[in-house]
N, C-alpha and C positions, 0 to 999 in steps of 0.2 A: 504493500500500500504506500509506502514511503516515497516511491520512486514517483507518483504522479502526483505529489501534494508539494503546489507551488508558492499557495498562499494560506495561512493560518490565522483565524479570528479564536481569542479565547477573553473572557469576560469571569472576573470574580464578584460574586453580589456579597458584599459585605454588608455590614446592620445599617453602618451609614453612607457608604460610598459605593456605587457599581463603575469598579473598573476595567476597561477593555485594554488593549493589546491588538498589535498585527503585526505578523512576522509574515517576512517571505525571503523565499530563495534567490538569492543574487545572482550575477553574471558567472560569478568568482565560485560558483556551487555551492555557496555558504548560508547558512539562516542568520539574518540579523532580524532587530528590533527596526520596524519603517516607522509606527506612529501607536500613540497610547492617549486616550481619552478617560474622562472618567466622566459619571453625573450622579447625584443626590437618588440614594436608592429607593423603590418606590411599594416596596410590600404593603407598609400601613395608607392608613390612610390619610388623606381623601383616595387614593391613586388603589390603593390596594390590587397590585398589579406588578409582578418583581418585572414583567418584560418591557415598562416603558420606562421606568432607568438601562437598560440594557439596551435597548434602540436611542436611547438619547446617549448613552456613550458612542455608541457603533457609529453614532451621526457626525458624532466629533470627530471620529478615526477619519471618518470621508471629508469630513473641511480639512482635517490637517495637510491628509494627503492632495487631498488641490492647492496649497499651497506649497507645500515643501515636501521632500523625501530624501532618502540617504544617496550619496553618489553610487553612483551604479546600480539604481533602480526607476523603472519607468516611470516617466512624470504621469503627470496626470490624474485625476480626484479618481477614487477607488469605489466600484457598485458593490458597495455591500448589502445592499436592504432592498426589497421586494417585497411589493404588499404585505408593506407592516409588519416583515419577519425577516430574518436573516438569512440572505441565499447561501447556500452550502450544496457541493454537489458530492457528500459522501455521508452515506449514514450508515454507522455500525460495519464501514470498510466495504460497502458497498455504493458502487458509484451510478450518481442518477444524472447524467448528460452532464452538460461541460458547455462552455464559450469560448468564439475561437477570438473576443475582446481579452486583448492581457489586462484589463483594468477591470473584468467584469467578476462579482461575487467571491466566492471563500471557496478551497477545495474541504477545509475541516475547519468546522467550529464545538469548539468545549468550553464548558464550564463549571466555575465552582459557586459553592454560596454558603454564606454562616447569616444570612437575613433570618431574620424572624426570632432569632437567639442562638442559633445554630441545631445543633444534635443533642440533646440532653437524656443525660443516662443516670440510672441508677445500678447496682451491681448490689449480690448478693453472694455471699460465701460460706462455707462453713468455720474456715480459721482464716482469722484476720489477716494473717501473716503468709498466708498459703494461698491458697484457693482465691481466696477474695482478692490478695495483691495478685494475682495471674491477672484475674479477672477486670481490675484496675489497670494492669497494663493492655489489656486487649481492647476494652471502650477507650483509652487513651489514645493508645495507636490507633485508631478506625475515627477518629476524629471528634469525638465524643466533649461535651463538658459533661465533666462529674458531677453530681450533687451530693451523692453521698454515700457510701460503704456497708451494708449492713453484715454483720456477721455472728454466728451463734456465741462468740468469746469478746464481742465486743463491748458488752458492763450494761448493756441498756436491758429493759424488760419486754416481756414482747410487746405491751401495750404500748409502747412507746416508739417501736420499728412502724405496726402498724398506723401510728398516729403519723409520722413522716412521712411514711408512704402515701398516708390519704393525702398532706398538705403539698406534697414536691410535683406534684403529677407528673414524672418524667415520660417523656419521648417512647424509651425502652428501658425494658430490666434485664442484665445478662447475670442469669443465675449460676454455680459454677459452685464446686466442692467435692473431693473423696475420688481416690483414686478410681481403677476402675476393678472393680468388683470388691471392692472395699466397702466400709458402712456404707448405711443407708438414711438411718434415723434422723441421724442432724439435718440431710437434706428433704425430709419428707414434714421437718416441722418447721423449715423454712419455705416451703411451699405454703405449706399454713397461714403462715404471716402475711403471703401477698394475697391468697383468697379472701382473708379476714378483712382486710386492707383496702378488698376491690379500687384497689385505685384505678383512674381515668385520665386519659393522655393530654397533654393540652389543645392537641388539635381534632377538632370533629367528634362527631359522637360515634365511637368506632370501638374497638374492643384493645386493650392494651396489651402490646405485642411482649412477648418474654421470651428470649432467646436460653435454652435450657444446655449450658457446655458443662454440665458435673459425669457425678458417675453413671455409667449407661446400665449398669445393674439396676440403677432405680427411676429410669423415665416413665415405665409404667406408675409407679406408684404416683410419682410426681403429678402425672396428666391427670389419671383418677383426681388425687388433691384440689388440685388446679380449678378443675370442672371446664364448662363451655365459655363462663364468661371472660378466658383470658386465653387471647391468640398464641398458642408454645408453639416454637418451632426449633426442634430440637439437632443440635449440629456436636461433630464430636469432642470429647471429654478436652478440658483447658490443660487441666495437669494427670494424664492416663498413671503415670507414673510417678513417685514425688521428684523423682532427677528427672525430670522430661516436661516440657513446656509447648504445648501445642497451641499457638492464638489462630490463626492464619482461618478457619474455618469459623470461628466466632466473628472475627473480626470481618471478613468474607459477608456473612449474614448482617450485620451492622449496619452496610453499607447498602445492601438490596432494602433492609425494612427501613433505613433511613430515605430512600429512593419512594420507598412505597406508602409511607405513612406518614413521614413529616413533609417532606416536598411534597407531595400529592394537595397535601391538606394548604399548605402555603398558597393567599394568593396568586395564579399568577403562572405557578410552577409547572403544571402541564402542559401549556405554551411551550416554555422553555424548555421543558424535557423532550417536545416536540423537532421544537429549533436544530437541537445539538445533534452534532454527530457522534457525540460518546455520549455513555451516561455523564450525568452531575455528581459531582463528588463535594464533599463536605469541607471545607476552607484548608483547615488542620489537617487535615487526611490526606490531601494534594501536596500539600508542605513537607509535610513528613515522604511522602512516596518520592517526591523529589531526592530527599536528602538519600533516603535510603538506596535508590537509582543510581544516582551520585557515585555513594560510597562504595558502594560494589561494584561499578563498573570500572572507578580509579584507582579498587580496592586499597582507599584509603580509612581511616577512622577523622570522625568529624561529628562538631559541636554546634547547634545553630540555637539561637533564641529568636523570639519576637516579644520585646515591650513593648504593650501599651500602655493604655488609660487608666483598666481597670484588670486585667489580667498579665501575667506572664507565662508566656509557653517558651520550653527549652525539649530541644531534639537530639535525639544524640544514636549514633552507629559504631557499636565498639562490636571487634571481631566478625559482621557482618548483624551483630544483632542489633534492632532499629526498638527505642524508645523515647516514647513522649511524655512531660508531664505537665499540667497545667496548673499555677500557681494564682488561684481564682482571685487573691485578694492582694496581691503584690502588681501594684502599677502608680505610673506617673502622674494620673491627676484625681479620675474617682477615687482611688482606693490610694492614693500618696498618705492619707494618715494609718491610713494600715499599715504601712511598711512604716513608718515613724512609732507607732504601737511597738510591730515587733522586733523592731531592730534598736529602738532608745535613739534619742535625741544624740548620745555623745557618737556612739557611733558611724550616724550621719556627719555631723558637725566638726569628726578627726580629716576627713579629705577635703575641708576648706582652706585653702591654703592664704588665709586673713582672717585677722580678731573678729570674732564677733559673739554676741552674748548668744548663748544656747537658746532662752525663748523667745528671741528677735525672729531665729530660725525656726521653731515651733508655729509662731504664728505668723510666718510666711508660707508656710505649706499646709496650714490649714487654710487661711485666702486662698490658695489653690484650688483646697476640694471644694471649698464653695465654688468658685469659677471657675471649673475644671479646662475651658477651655481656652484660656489667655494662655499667654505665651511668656519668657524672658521677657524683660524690658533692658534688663540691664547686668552687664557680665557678673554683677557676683550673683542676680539671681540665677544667670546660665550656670554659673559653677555650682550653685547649692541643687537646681535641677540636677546637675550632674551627679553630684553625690548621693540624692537620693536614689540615682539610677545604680549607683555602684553597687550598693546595701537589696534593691528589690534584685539585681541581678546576683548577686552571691547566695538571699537566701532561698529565688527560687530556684538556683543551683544546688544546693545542699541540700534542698527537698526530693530533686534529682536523682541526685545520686542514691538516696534511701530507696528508689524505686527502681531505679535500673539496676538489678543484682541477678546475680547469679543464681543457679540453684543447689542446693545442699543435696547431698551424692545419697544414694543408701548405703555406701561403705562405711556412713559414721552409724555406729550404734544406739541409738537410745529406745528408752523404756515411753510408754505410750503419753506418761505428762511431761514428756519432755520434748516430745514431737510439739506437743500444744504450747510449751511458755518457747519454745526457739525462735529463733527471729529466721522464721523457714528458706529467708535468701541467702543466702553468702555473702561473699564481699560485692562491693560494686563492681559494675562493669567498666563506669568510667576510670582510665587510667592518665592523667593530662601527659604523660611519659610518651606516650604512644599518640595522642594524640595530634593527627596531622593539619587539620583546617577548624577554626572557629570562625561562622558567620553570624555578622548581629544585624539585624532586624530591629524594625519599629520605630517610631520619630527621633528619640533622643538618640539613636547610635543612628539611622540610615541620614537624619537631617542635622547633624552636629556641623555648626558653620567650618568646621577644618576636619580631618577626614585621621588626625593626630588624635582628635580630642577621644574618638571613639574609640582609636585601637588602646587608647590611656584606661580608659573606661573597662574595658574588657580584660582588659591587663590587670588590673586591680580589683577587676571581681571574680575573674575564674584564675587568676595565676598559674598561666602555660606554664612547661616544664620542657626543656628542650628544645627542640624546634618547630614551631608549631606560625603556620601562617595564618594574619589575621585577616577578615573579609567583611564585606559591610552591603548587604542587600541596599542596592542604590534608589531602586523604587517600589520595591513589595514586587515584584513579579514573578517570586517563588511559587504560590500556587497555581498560578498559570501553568508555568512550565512543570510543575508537578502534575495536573492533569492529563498535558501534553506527553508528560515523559512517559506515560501508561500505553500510549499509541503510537510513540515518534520521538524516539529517548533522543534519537540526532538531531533531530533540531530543537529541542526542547537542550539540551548540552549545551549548543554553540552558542545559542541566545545566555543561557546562564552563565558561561565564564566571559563574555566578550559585551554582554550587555547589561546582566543583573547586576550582577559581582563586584564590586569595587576591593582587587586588591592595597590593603594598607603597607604588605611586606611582614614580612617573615622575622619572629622575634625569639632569639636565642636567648633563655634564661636557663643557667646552671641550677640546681639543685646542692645547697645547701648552707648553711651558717660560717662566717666569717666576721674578722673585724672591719670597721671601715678604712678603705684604704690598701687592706691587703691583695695579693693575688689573686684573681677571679679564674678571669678565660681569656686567652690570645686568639685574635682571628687573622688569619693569611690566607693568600691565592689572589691572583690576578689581580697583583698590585694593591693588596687590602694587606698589612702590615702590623697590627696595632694590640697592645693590653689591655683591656678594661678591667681599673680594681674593682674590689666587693663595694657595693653600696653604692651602686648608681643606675642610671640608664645612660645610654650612648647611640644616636642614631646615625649610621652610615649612608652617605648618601648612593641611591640606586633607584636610576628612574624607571618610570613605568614600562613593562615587557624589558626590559634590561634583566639580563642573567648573570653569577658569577661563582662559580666553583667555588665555594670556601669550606676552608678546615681549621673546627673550633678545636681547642685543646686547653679545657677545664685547669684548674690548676689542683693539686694534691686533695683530696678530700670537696671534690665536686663534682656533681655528674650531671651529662647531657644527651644521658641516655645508652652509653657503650660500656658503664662503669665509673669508678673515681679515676678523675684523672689523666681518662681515657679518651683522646681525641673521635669526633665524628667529623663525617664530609659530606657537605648536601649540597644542591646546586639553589640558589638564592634568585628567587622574581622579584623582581622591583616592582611598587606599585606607587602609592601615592603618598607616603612616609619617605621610605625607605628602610633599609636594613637593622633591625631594629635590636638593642644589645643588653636587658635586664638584668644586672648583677645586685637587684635587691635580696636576694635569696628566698629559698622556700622551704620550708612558710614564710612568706611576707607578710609583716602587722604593724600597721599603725594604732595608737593609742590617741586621744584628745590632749593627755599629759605627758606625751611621748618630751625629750628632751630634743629642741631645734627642729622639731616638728613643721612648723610652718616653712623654717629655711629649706627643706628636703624638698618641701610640695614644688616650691619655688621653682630647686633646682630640675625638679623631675618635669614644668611646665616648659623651661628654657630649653632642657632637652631636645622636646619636639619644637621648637620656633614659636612655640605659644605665646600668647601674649598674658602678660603679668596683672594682678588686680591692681586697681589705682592708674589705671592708664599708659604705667610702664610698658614696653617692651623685651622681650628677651633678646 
């Protein structure tokens, strides 16, 4: 199919924005980005309608293109729309005619959408730490928000599950617990809880869909429990074995009853499902498919967030395994006193690099959440945004990692209460040693006026280890090309490193404690020369698409991944930094009473060419 698709329309319906994209295939054989529209989404009302924000982007893609296009692509305003819908001449890989106009219609158009609130899931498990965290990572990955976890060891009574269940009316319930031919009990009185419960979905008066991934010894029983008044559709077991993790078929189903009972019920949506040439995919679910696409085709490991407003999502693909988590209360302006809640006032208030009183800062970010959508006025508020970007990004990193784990083997032995109080994952999966690419996402990292400020940002809340390159989603067209990459991974690829992507450059930070001043790491190759002691940063310059062999060589008791000590050799992209040289060591900590604290921030902003508070210069 690949080989006849000249032109690509793909539209993401977000809660508040519907935005489009249009790629096409150059002279040069290549996919680039030609033009990108957006318009005010239209689900609610008065409009209640998602396809007339998607025709009113679409409309903007065709004024762009009468105007301008990239060199080496045909002039000319582009037919994208026909009676009121978007022309497309392939649906589900089959082709319906064509034009012999190069300016006429789409060969594939996709789309994604989180309108209406997006996916909303509830999960249900036997052990908190088992089955239910499976089950947590499976609505996760499949694009899911959480609402909430129920599980037979988690302290509540069942009057109380029941009572949640009637007030959350989720989407779907993915129920899940007990290996396979394992008990049964605990899952037949957690079927109890949701008949008890009879919860109702929030859209339409329809029967509430329950996707049933526990043990297959007990789906009889479960159904019986169940009764008619709740949709099961049962797919196989999450965890058959406790060392063995199956999501892919849950998550599989997620996606079809998210297709079939949330979008269905959306204004609007049947239209659109009409429109497309692929199915509709769920925002997060597109993102995630990207990364994970991605990962294993460069078979690399990689780190991506997206901040906003009100939530934070971080993605992550270690050893080929793809994890998502959503940090529903960690964001930049609804939920900024959340992250002040959970991270404390000093915490934020250590990465301002100038005096100023702790509740000056308090009560500048709550003005925020009242006004959630003002902007900076003025560089120390952009710096105090920035900090609190550093704090919601580290802790829904750390939430993270609790989720992305491993599984505990049955070669460990224990007695049957020790299955139940174990933290049933193992270590995490995230390793930053290994890890090869962080991309940041979301206004404060993709729209940071210097492109320094973010890779600083991300520097300080996930603390690379090694050599690890940083990236910066330039305008959100990850799930785009995450939908795309499901039917057309090569142009959905080339648009992503050559159009989404903003390389910052590649940041070598050794691994471990020194004094200031002392030995760090030496870098040399092709004319690069130079020490950098412990306790700094140091930027080399390398500009963008520029390459250069270099070999780090740690100094006694540090490591950059090969050992103490032990030189590595990577070849080095330049991007829009350049080569970037972290000898703060790790763990890296600041304190609010840290000693020369604010002179460090200083010199760490000099570093990058930043500019300094008070008007200075570096």
């Amino acid at each position: 199919m690949s080989e006849e698709i000249r032109r690509i329309v793909a539209t993401d319906c977000g809660s508040t924005t519907t935005k489009a994209i249009l790629i096409e295939l150059g002279a040069t054989g290549d996919y680039r980005l030609v033009a990108r529209g957006e318009a005010p989404t239209t689900v609610e009302r008065p409009f209640e309608d998602v396809t007339m924000g998607v025709l009113n982007a679409i409309t903007e893609l065709e004024e762009i293109t009468a105007e301008v296009v990239p060199e080496g692509y045909a002039k000319g305003r582009r037919k994208l729309l026909e009676d009121g819908k978007v022309k497309r001449y392939l649906k589900r890989g089959v082709r319906s005619g064509g034009s012999k106009d190069p300016l006429d219609g789409s060969d594939l158009y996709v789309s994604t959408s989180s309108a209406g609130g997006g996916l909303q899931m509830m999960v249900a498990g036997v052990v908190k730490t088992m089955s239910a965290e499976s089950a947590e990572r499976a609505a996760l990955g499949a694009g899911a928000i959480l609402m909430d976890t129920l599980a037979v060891d988690d302290g509540r009574k069942e009057f109380q599950k029941v009572d949640r269940l009637r007030k959350l009316r989720p989407d779907i319930i993915l129920m899940s617990g007990g290996t396979d031919g394992g008990t049964k009990n605990h899952l037949i009185e957690m079927a109890e809880v949701v008949r008890r419960a009879d919860p109702k979905p929030r859209f339409g008066d329809m029967q509430l869909p329950l996707i049933y991934a526990g043990n297959k010894e007990a789906r009889t029983e479960v159904r019986e429990v169940l009764g008619g008044d709740i949709q099961l559709k049962i797919v196989d077991n999450l965890r058959p074995t406790l060392d063995r993790e199956n999501l892919d078929p849950a998550r599989d189903e997620i996606h079809e009853m998210f297709l079939e009972h949330v979008m269905q019920q959306a204004p609007g949506y049947s239209k659109l499902l009409d429109w497309t040439s692929e199915e509709v995919m769920a925002t997060p679910n597109a993102v995630g498919k990207l990364m994970k696409h991605y990962a294993d085709q460069e078979k690399i490991n990689l780190l991506g967030v997206d901040i906003g407003g009100a939530t934070t999502d971080v993605f992550s693909v270690f050893g080929g395994i793809y994890n998502r988590t959503v940090s529903a209360n960690l964001g930049l302006s609804y939920s900024i006193c959340n992250v002040l809640k959970e991270t404390g006032i000093e915490n934020i208030a250590r990465w301002l690099p100038f005096e100023i009183d702790p509740a000056e800062v308090r009560n500048r970010l709550r003005n925020k959440m009242i006004r959630p959508t003002t902007i900076p006025h003025t560089y120390e508020d952009l710096l105090i945004e920035q900090a609190v970007a550093r704090e919601a990004l580290r802790l829904a990193f750390a939430h993270h990692k609790t989720l992305a784990r491993g599984l505990t083997g049955l070669q460990q032995q224990r007695d049957i209460g020790q299955i139940f109080d174990q933290q049933a994952s193992g270590q995490t999966l995230v390793n930053m040693m290994e890890l090869a690419m962080i991309i940041g996402s979301g206004g404060v990292l993709s729209h940071a006026p210097r492109r320094a400020q973010s890779a600083l940002m991300m520097m300080d809340a996930y603390q690379p280890e090694g050599v690890t390159d940083l990236t910066v989603d330039s305008i959100f067209m990850m799930p785009h090309l995450g939908v795309l990459s499901e039917h057309h991974y090569e142009a959905a690829r080339q648009v992503f490193e050559y159009d989404c992507i903003v390389r910052c450059g590649p940041c070598v930070a050794p691994v471990g404690l020194g004094k200031e001043g002392d030995a760090c790491v030496k870098l040399s190759g092709q004319g690069l020369s130079e020490s950098v002691p412990f306790g700094t940063i140091k930027v080399f310059p390398l500009a963008k698409g520029e390459t250069k062999d270099v070999e780090a060589e740690p100094a006694r008791g540090f490591d950059l991944g090969a050992g103490k000590g032990k030189s590595v050799k990577f070849t080095a992209v330049g991007g829009t930094v350049g080569l970037i040289v972290d000898t703060r060591g790790r763990p890296f900590t600041v304190s609010l009473g840290s000693p020369n604290r604010i002179p460090k921030l200083l010199e760490y902003l000099s570093a990058f060419g930043l500019p300094l508070p008070g008007g200075e210069r570096a």
